[in-house]
DOFIMI-221975 format. One record per atom (N, C-alpha, C): residue in one letter; z, x, y. Coordinates in steps of 0.1 Angstrom, whole numbers, plus 2048, in hexadecimal, padded with zeros to 3 digits. Layout:
N
aZXY
...
This chain:
237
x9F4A7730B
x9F7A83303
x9EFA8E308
x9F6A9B309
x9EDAA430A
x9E9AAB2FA
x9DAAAB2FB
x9D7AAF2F1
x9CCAC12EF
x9CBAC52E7
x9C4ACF2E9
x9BCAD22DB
x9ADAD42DB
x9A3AD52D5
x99FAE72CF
x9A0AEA2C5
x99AAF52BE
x992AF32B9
x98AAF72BC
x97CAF92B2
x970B012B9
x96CB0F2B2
x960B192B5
x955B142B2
x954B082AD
x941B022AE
x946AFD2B7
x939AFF2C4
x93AAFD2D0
x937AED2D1
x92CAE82C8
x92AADB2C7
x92EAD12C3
x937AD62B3
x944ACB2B2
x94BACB2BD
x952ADA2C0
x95FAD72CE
x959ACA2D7
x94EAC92DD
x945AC22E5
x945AB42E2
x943AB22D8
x944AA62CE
x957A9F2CC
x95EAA72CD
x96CAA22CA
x96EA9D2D7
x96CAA72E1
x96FAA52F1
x96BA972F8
x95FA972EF
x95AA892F7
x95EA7B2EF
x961A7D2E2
x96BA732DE
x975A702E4
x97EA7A2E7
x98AA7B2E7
x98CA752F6
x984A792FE
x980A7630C
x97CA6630C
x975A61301
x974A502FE
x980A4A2FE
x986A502F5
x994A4A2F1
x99CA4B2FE
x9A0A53305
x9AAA56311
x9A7A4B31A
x996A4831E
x993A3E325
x996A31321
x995A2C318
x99AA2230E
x9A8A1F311
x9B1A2830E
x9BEA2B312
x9C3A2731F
x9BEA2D328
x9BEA2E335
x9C1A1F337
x9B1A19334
x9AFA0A337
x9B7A0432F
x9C0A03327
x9C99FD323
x9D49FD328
x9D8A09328
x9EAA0A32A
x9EAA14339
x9DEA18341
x9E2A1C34F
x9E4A2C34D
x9E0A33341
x9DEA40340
x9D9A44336
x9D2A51339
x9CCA5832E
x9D0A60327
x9C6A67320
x9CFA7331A
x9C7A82324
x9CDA8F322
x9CBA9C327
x9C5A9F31A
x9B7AA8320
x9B3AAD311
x9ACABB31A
x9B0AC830E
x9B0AD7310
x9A6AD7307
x99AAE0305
x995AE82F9
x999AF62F8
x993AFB2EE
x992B082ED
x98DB0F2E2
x987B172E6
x97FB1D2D9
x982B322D6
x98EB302DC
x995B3E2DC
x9A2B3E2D9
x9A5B442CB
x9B1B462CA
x9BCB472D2
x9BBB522D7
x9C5B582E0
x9C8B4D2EC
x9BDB4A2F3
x9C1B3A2FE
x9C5B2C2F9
x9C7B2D2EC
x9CBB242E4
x9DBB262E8
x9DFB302E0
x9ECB352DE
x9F5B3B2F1
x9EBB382FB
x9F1B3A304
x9FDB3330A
x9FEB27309
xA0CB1C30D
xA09B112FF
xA08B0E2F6
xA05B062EC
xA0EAFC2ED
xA1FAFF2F4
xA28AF52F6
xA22AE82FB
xA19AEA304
xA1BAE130C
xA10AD4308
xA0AAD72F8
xA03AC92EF
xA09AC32E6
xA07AB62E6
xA0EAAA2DD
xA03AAE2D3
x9F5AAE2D1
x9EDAAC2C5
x9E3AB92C7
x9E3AC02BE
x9D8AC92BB
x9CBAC82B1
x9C0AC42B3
x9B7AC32A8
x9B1AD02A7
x9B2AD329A
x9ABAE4297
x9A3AE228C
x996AEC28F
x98EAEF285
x988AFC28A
x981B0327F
x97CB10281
x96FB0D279
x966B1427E
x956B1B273
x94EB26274
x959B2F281
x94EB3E281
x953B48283
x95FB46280
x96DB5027D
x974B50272
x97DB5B271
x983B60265
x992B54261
x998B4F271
x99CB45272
x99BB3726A
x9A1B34264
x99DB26262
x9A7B1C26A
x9A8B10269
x9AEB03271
x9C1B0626E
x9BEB0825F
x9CBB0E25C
x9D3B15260
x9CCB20262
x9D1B2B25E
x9D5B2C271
x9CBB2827B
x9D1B21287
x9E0B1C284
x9E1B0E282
x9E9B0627D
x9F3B0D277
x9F8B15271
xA02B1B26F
xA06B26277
x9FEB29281
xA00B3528E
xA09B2C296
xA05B20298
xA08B172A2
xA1AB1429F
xA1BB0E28D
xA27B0E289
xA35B1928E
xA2DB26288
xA35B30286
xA38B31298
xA30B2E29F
xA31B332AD
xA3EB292B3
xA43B1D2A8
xA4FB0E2AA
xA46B042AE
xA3AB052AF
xA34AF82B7
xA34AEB2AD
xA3BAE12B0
xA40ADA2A8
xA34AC82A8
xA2FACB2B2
xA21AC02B2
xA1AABD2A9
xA12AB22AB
xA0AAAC2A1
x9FEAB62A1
x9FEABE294
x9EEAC4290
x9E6ABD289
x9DBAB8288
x9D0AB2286
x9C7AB9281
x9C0ABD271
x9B8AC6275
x9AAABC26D
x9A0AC326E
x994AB926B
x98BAC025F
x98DABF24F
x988ABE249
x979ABF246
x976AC6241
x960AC4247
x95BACA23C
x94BACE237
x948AD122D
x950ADE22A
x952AE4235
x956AF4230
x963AF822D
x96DAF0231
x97CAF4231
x97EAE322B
x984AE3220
x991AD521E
x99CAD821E
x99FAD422B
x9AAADC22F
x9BAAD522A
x9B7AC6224
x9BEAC021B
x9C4ACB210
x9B7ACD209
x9BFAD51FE
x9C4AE31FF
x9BEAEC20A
x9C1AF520C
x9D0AF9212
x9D7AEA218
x9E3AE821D
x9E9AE4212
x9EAADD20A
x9EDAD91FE
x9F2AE71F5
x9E7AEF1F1
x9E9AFD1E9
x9F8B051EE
x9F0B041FD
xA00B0E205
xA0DB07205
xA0BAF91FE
xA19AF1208
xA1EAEF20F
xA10AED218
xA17AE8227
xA0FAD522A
xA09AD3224
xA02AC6226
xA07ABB22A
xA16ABC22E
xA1EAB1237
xA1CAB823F
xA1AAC3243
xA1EAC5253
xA12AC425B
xA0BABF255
x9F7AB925E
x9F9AAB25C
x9EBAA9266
x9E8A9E269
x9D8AA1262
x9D0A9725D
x9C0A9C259
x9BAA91262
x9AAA9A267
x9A4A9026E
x994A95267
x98CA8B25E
x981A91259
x976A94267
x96EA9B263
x960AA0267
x955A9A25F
x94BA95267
x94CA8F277
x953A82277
x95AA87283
x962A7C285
x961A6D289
x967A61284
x967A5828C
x96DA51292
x968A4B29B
x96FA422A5
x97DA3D2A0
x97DA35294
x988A2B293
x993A3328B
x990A41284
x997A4C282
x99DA4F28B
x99CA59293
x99EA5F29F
x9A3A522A5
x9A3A482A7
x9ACA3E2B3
x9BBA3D2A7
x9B5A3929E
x9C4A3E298
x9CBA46295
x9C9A51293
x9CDA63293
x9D5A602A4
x9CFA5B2AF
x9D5A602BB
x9E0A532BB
x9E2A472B5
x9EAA3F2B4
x9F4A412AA
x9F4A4729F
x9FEA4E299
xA03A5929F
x9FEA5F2A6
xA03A6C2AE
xA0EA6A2BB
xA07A5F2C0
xA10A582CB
xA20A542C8
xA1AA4B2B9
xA2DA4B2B7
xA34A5A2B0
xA2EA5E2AA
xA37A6F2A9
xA38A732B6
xA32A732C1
xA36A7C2CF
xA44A732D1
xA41A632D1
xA4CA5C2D5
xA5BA5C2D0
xA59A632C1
xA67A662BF
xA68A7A2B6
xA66A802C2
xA64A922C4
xA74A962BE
xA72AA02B7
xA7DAA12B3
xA82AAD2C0
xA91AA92C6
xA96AB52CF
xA93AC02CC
xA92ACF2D5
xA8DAD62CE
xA95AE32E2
xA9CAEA2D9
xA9EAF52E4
xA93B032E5
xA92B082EE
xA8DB152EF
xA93B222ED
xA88B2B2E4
xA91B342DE
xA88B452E4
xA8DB492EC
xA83B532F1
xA89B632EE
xA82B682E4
xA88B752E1
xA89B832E7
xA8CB902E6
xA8CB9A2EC
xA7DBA02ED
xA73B9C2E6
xA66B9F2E6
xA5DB962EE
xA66B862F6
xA5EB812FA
xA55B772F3
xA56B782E9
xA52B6C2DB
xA5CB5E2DC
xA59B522DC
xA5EB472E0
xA59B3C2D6
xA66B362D1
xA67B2A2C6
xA6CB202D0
xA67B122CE
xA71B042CE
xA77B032C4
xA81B042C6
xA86B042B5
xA91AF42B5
xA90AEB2AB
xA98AE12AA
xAA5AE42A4
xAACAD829E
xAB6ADA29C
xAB9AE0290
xAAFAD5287
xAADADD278
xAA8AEC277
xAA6AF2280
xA9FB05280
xAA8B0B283
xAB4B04287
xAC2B0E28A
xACCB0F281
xACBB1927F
xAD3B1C26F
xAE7B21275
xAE7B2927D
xAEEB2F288
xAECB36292
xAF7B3D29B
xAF2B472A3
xAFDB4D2A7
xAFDB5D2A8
xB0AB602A9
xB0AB6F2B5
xB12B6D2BF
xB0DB7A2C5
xB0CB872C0
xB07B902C7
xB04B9F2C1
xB0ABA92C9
xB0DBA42D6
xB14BA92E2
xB0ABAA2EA
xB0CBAE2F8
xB05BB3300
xAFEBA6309
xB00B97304
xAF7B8F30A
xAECB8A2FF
xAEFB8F2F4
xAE4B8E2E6
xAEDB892E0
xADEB7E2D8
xAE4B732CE
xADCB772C3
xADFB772B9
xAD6B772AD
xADAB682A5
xACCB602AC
xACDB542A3
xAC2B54294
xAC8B4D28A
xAC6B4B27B
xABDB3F27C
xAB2B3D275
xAAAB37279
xAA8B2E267
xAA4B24266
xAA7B1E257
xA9CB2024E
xA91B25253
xA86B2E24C
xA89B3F24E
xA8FB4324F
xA97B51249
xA92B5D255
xA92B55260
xA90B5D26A
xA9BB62272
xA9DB6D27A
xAA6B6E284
xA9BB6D28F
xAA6B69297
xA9DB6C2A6
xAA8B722B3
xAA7B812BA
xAB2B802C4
xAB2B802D0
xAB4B742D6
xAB4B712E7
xAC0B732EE
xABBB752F8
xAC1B78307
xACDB6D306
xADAB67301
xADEB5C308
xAEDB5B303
xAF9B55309
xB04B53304
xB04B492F9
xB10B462F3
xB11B3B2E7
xB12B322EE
xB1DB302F8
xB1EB23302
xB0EB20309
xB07B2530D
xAFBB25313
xAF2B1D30B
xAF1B20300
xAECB1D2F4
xAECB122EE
xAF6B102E8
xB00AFF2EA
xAFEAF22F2
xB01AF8300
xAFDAEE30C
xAECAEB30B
xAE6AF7305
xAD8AEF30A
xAD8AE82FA
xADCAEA2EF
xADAADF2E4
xAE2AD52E5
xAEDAD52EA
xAF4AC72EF
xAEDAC02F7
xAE4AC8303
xADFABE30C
xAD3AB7307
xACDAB72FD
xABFAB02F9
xACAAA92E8
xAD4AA82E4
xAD6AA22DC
xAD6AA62CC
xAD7AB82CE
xADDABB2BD
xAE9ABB2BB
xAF3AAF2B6
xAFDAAC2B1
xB03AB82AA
xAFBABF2A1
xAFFAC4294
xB04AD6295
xAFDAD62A1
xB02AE52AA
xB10AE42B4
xB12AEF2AD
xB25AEE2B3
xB2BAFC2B4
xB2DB012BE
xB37B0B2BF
xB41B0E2B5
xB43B182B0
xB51B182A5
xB57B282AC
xB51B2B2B3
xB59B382C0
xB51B382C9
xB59B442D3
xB51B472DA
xB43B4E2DC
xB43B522CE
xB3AB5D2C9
xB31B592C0
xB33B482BA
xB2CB432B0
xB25B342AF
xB1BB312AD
xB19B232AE
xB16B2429D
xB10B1529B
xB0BB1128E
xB09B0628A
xB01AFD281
xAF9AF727E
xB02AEF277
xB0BAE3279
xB16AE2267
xB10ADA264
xAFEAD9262
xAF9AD3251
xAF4ADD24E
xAF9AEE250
xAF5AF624A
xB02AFD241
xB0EAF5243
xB18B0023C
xB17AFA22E
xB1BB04229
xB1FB01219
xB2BB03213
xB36B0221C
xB43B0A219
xB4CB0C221
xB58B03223
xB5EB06230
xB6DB0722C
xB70B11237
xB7FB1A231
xB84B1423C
xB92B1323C
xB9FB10249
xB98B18255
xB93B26254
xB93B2825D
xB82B37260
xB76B2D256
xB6CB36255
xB66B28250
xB55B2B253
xB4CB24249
xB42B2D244
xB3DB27237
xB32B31230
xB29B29233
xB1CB31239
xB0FB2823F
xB06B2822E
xAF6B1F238
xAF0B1E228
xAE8B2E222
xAEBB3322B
xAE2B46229
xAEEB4C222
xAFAB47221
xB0AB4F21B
xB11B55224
xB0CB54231
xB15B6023E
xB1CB5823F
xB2AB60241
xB37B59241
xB3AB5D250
xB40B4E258
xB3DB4F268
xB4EB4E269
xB56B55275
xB61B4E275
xB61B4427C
xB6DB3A27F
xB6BB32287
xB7CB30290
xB79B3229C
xB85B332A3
xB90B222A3
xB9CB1F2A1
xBA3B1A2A0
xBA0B0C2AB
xB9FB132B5
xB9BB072C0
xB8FB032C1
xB84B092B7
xB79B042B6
xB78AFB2AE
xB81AFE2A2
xB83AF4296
xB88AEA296
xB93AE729E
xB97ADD2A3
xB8EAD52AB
xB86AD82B7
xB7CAD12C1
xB71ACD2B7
xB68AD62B1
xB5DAD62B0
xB5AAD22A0
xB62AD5296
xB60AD328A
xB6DACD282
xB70AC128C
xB7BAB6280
xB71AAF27A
């Protein structure tokens, strides 16, 4: 797994790395590989390619930052990986995820850490990487970029010009550079079933409709899409 480490005490980060660095070797000598491990103790180099980690452990103690409040940068940015964050005298980060309602979407790893924690935190993590939910790229006119799965795709409908304004299932628009067919093929090609053309001008989500006419569906936001005759026939018997 590639993994990547947050934390501004210079001595914990130090302290995770060389666990984590036990474990990989351990790994290694079992199964013929290890794991990649990044730190970082700067925001901003955090958030520079974040795609490219299966597990992030975050914690904060000398910033305005907390592990959280990371952890939901990372979300909103689509990063759909295993967050881990580590609990310690100063942040419970249990309940502080809990209050917000997000406490399924972490993983907890207490402070200070041990051994037989952490080998399990990275063995639970292994099977979530092993079954990743498909996830396409969503890159907007500002340059801002989501993986977005199947479940984030609410619709997407052109705007003209080569612009799509896709509907996002947390109440976002986002509008990229791309055709509907374009679009399609790359969700067909990683395996979202549930995305389907209904024109040339329209895709959509159909475990998002709530409403379907001979020749229109009402999505779950209420925007009523048309849907072209030969689309309805192919794509939505």
């Amino acid at each position: 797994m590639h993994i990547a480490v947050y934390d501004d005490n210079i001595a914990d980060r130090k302290q995770t790395e060389r666990l984590l660095g036990r474990e990989s070797d351990r790994r290694k000598n079992e199964r013929g590989e290890g794991h990649y491990i990044d730190s970082f103790g700067n925001i901003e180099a955090l958030m520079h390619v974040p795609e490219r980690y299966d597990l992030f452990l975050l914690d904060t103690s000398c910033q305005p930052e907390t592990g959280l409040d990371i952890g939901e940068m990372l979300r909103k940015r689509g990063i759909r990986a295993s967050i881990a964050l580590l609990p310690n005298e100063r942040y419970d980060y249990r309940t502080m995820a809990e209050e917000q309602g997000c406490a399924d979407q972490y993983l907890y790893l207490n402070k200070p850490i041990r051994v037989s924690e952490l080998h399990d935190l990275l063995e639970q993590c292994e099977i979530l990487k092993g079954n990743p939910d498909p996830k396409v790229e969503l890159r907007d006119d500002k340059r801002n970029t989501i993986y977005a799965r199947e479940c984030d795709i609410v619709y997407a409908v052109s705007e003209g010009g080569g612009k799509l304004r896709v509907k996002l299932s947390d109440g976002r628009e986002m509008f990229v550079m791309e055709t509907i067919m374009n679009l399609y093929d790359q969700c067909d090609a990683v395996g979202m079933e549930q995305i389907r053309p209904i024109s040339l001008t329209a895709l959509i989500n159909i475990g998002e409709i709530t409403q379907r006419n001979p020749l229109s569906v009402v999505m779950s936001d209420g925007t009523l899409l048309r849907v072209s005759p030969v689309y309805h026939l192919r794509f939505l018997r």
